[in-house]
N, C-alpha and C positions, 0 to 999 in steps of 0.2 A: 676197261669195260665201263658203260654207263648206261643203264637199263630205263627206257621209258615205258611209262603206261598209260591207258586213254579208257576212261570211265564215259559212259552219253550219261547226259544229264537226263534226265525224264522230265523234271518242270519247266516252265519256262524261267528264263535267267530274269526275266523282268519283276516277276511276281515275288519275288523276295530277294533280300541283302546278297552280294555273293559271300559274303564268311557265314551265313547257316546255309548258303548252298554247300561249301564247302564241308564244312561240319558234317549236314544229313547223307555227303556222298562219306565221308571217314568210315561212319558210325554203318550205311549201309551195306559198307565193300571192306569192310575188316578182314575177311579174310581171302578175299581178291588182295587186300594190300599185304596180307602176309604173304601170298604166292610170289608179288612183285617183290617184296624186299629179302626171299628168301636166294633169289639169282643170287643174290651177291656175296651169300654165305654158301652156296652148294659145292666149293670147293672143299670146307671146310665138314661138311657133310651135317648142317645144322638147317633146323626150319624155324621160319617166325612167327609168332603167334601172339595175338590181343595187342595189336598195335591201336595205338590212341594216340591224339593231338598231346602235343605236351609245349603249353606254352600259345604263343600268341600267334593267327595269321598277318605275315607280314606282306602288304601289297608294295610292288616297285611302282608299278601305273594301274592303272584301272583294271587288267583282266590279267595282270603279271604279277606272280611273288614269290611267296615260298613261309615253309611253316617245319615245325619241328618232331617228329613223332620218336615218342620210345614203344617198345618195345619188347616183347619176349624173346631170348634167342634161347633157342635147344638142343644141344647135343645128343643124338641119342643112336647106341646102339649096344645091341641085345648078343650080340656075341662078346663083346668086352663088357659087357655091363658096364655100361656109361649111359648115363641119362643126368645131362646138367643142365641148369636151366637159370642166367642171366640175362639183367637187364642192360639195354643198348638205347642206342638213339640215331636217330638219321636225320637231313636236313635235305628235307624234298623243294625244287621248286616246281612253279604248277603254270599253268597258261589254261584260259579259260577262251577256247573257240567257240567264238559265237555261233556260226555260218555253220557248224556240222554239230553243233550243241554237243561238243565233249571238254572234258578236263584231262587234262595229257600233265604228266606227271612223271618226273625228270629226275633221278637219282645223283648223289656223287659220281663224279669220275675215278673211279681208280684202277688205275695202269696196271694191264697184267705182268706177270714179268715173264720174261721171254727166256726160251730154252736157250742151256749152259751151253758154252763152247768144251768138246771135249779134249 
């Protein structure tokens, strides 16, 4: 499994840096990035919450890189009374389409495991 997502940018890319573009799309879409990085926990039956940059964005070329977020992960449920709540991290990387003005945004890969032979 490896979950992409595509933010439109609202200003134009020219009119500022792309790392406070980058920044003002985190800080606007926190909790669109919690819905995105929660795919990859809903096996486990956990949501993410208050994810923030943690660390530096790293550009490969000019509209390619990738950057570090942590975050909240939460367990919870109300029949077992369980409600836990650790800190995680993920290593997104991003591409920055110029021509459809969005940032698409690219999760780990990790392989499902595939059903037992009986």
């Amino acid at each position: 499994m490896q979950e992409t997502w595509k933010f439109d940018i609202s200003t134009s890319i020219q009119d500022r840096s792309l790392e406070s573009l980058i920044l003002k799309i985190l800080l606007e879409k926190q909790k669109d990035m919690g819905i995105f990085l929660s795919y990859y926990y809903k096996k486990e039956g956990a949501v993410v919450e208050n994810v923030q940059l943690a660390g530096l964005i790293n550009f490969l070329n000019e509209f390619h890189g990738y950057f570090l977020v942590d975050f909240e992960l939460i367990h919870f449920n109300a029949c077992l009374n369980i409600h836990e709540q650790n800190k995680e991290k993920m290593k997104l990387q991003f591409e920055i389409d110029r021509d459809s003005k969005q940032i698409i945004l690219t999760g780990p890969y990790w392989p499902e495991r595939e059903m037992d032979e009986i």
